[in-house]
KOLGU-4560 file (N, C-alpha, C; in nm, 3 decimals, padded with zeros to 5 digits):
<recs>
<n_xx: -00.236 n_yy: -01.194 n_zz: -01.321 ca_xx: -00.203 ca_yy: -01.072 ca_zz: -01.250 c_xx: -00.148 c_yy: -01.105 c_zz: -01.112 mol: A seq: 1 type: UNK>
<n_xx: -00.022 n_yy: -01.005 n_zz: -01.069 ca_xx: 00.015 ca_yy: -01.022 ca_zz: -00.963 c_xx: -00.026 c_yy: -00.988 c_zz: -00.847 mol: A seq: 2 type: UNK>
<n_xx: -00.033 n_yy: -00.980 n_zz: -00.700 ca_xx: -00.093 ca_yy: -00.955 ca_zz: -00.611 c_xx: 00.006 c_yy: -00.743 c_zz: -00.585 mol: A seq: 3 type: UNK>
<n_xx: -00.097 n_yy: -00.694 n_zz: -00.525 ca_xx: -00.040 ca_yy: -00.592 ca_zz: -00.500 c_xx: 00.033 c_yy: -00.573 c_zz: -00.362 mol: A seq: 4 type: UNK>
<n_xx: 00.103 n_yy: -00.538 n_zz: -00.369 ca_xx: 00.217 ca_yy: -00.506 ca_zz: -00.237 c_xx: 00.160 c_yy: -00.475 c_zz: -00.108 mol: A seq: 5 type: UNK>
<n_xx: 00.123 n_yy: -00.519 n_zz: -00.018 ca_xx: 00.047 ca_yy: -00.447 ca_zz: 00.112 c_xx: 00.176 c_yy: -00.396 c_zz: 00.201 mol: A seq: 6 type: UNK>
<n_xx: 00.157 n_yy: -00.265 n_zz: 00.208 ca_xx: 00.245 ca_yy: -00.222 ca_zz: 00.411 c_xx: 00.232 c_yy: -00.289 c_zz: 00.508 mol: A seq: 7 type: UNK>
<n_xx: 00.324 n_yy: -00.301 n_zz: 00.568 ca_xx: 00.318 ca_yy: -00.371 ca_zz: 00.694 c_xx: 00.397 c_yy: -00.263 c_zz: 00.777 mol: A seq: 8 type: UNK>
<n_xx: 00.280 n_yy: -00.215 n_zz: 00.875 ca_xx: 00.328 ca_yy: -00.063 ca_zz: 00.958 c_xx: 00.335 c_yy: -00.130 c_zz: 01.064 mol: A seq: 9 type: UNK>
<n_xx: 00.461 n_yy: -00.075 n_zz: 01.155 ca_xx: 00.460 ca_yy: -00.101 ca_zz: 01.293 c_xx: 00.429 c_yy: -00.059 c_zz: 01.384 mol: A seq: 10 type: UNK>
<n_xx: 00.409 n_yy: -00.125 n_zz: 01.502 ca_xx: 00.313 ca_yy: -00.002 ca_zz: 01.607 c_xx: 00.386 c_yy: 00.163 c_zz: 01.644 mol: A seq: 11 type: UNK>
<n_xx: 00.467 n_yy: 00.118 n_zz: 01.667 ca_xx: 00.573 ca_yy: 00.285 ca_zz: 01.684 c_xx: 00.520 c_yy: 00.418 c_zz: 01.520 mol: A seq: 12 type: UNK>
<n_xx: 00.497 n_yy: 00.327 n_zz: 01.428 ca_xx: 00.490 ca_yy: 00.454 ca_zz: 01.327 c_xx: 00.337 c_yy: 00.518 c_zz: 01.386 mol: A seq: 13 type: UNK>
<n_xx: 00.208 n_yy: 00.428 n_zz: 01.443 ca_xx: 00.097 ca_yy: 00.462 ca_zz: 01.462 c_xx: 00.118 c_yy: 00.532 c_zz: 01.603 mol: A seq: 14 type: UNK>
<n_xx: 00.227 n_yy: 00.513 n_zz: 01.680 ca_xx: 00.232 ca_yy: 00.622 ca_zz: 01.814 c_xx: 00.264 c_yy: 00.711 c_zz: 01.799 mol: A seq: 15 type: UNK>
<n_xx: 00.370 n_yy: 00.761 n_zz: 01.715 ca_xx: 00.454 ca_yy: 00.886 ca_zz: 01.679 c_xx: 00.358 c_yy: 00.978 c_zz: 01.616 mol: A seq: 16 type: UNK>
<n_xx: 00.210 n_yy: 00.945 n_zz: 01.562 ca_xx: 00.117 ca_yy: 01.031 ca_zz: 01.505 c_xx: 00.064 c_yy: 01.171 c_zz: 01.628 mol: A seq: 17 type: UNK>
<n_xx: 00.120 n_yy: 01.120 n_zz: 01.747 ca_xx: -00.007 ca_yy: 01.214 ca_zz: 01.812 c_xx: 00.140 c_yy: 01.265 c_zz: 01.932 mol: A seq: 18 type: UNK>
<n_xx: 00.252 n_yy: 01.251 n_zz: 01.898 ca_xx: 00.379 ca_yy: 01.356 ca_zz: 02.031 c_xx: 00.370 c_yy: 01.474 c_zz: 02.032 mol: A seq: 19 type: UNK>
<n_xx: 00.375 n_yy: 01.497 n_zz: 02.121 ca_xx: 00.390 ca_yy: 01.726 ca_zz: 02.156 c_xx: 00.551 c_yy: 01.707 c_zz: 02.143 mol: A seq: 20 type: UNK>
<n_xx: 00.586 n_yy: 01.794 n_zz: 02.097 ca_xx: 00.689 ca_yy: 01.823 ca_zz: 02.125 c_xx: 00.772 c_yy: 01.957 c_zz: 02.201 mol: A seq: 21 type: UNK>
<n_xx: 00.878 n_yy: 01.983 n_zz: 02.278 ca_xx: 00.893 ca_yy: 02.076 ca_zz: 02.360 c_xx: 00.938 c_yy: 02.165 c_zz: 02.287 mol: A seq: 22 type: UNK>
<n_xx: 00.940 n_yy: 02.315 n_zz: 02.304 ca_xx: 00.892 ca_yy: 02.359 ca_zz: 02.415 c_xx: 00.740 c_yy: 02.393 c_zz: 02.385 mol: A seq: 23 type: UNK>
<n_xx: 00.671 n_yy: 02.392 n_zz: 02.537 ca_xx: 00.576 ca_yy: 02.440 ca_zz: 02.555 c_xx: 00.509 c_yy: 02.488 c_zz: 02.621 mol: A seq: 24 type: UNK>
<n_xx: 00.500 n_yy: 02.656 n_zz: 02.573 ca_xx: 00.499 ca_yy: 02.766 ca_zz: 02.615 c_xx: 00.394 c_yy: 02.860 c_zz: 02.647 mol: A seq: 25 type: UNK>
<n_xx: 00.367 n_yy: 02.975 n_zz: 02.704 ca_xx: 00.307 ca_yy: 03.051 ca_zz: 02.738 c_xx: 00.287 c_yy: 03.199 c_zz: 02.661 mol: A seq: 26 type: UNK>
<n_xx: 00.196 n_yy: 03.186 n_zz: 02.593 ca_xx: 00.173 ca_yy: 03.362 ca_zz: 02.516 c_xx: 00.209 c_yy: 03.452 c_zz: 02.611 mol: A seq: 27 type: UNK>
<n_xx: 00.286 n_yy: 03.576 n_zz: 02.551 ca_xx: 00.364 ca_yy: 03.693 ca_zz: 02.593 c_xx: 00.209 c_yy: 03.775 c_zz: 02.733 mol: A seq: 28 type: UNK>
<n_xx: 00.138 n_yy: 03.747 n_zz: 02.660 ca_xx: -00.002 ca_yy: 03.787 ca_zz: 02.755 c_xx: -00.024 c_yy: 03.665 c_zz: 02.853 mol: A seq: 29 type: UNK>
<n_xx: -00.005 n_yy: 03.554 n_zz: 02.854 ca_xx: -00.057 ca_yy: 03.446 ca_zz: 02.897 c_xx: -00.230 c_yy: 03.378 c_zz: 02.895 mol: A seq: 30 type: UNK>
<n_xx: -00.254 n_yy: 03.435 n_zz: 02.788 ca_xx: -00.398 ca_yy: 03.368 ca_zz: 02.741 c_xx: -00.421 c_yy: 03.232 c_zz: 02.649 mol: A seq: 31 type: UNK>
<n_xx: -00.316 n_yy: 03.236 n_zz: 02.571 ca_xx: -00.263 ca_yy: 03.119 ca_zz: 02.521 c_xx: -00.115 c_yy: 03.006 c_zz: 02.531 mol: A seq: 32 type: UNK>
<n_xx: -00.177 n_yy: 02.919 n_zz: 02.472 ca_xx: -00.047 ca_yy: 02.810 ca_zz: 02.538 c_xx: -00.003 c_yy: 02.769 c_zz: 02.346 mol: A seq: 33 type: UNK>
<n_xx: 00.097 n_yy: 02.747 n_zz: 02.347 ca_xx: 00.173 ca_yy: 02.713 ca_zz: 02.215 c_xx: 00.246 c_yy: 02.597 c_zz: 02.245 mol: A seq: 34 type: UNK>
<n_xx: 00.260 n_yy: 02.496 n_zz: 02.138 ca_xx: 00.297 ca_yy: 02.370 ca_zz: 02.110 c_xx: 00.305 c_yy: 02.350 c_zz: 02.031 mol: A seq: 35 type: UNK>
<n_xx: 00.357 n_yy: 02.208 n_zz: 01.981 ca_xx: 00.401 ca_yy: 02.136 ca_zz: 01.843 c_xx: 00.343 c_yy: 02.020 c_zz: 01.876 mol: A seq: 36 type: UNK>
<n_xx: 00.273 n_yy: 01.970 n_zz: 01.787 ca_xx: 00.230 ca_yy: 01.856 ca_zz: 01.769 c_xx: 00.226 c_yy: 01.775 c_zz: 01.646 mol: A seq: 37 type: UNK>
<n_xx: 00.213 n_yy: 01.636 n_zz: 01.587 ca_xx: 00.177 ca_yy: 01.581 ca_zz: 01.492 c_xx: 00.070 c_yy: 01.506 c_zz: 01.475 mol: A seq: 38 type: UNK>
<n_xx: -00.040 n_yy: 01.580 n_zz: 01.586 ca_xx: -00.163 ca_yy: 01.508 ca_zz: 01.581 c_xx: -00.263 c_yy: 01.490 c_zz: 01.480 mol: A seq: 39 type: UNK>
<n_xx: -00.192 n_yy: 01.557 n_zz: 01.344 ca_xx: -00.317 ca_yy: 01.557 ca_zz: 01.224 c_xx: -00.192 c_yy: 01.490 c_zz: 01.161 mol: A seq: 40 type: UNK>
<n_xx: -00.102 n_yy: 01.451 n_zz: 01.148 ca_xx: -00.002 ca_yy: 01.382 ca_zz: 01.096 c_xx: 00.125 c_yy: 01.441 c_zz: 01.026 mol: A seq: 41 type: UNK>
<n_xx: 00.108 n_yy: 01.581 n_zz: 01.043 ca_xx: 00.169 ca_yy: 01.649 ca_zz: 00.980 c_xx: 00.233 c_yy: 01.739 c_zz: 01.100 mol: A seq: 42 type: UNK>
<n_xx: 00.330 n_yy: 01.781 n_zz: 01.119 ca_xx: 00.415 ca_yy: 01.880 ca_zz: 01.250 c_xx: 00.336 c_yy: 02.039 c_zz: 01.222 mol: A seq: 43 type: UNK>
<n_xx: 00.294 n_yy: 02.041 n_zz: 01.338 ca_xx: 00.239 ca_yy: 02.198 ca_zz: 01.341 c_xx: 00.225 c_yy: 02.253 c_zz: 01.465 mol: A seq: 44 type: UNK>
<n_xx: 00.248 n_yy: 02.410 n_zz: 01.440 ca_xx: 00.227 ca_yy: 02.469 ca_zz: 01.552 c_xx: 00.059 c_yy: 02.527 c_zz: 01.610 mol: A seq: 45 type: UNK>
<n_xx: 00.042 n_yy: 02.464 n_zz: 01.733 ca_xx: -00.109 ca_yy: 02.478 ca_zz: 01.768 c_xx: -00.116 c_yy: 02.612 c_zz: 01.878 mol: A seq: 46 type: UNK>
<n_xx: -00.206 n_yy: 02.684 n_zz: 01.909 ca_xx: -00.243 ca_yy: 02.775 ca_zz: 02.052 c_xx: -00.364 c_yy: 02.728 c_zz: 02.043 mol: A seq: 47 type: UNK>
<n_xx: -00.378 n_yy: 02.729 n_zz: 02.198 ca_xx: -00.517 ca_yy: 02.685 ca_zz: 02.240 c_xx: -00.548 c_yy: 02.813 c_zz: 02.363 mol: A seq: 48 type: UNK>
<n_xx: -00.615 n_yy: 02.828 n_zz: 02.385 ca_xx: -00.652 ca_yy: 02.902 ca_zz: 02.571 c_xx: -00.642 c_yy: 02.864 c_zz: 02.668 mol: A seq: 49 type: UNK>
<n_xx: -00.556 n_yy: 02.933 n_zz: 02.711 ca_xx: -00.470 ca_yy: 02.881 ca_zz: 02.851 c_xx: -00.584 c_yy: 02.893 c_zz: 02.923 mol: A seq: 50 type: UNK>
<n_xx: -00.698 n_yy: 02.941 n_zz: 02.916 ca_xx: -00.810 ca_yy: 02.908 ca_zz: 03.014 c_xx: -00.878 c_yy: 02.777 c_zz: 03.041 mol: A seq: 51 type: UNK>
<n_xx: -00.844 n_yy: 02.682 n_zz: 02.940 ca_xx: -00.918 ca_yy: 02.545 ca_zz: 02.946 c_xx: -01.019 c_yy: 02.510 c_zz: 02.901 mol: A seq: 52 type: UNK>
<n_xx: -01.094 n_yy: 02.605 n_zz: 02.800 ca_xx: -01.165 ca_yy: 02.592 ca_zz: 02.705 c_xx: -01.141 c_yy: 02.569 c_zz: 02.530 mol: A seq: 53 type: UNK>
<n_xx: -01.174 n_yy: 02.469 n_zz: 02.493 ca_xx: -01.146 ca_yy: 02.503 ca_zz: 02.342 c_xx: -01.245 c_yy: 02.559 c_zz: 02.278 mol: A seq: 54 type: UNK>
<n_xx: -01.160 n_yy: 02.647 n_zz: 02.170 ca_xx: -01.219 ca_yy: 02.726 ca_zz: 02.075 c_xx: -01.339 c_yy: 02.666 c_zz: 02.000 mol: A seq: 55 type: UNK>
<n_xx: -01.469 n_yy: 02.772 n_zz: 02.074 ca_xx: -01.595 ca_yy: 02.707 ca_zz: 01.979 c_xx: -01.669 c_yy: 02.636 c_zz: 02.066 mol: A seq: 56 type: UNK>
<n_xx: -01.621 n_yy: 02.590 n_zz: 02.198 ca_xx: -01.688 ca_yy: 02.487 ca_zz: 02.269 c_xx: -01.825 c_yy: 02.557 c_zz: 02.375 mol: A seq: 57 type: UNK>
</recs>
């Protein structure tokens, strides 16, 4: 049997996991803040509370 193929990832693919990307903005009320991120690895749009608390804390 042959050996199985291993990845060889480079450091740039493991940085690009966690960029905001612009813009980032202010809810029409200003209670929340909106962004893009790929911090779960996948591109999504997040709001958090522009007060400085996270949700639940």
């Amino acid at each position: 049997m042959g050996k199985a193929a291993v990845n060889k990832y480079q450091y740039k693919q493991f940085a690009a996991t966690r960029l905001m990307y612009p813009p980032v903005r202010y809810s029409p009320d200003s209670t929340h803040i909106g962004y893009m991120t790929s911090a779960t690895g996948q591109l999504n749009l997040w709001s958090v509370p522009s007060g400085g608390v996270w949700p639940g804390s």
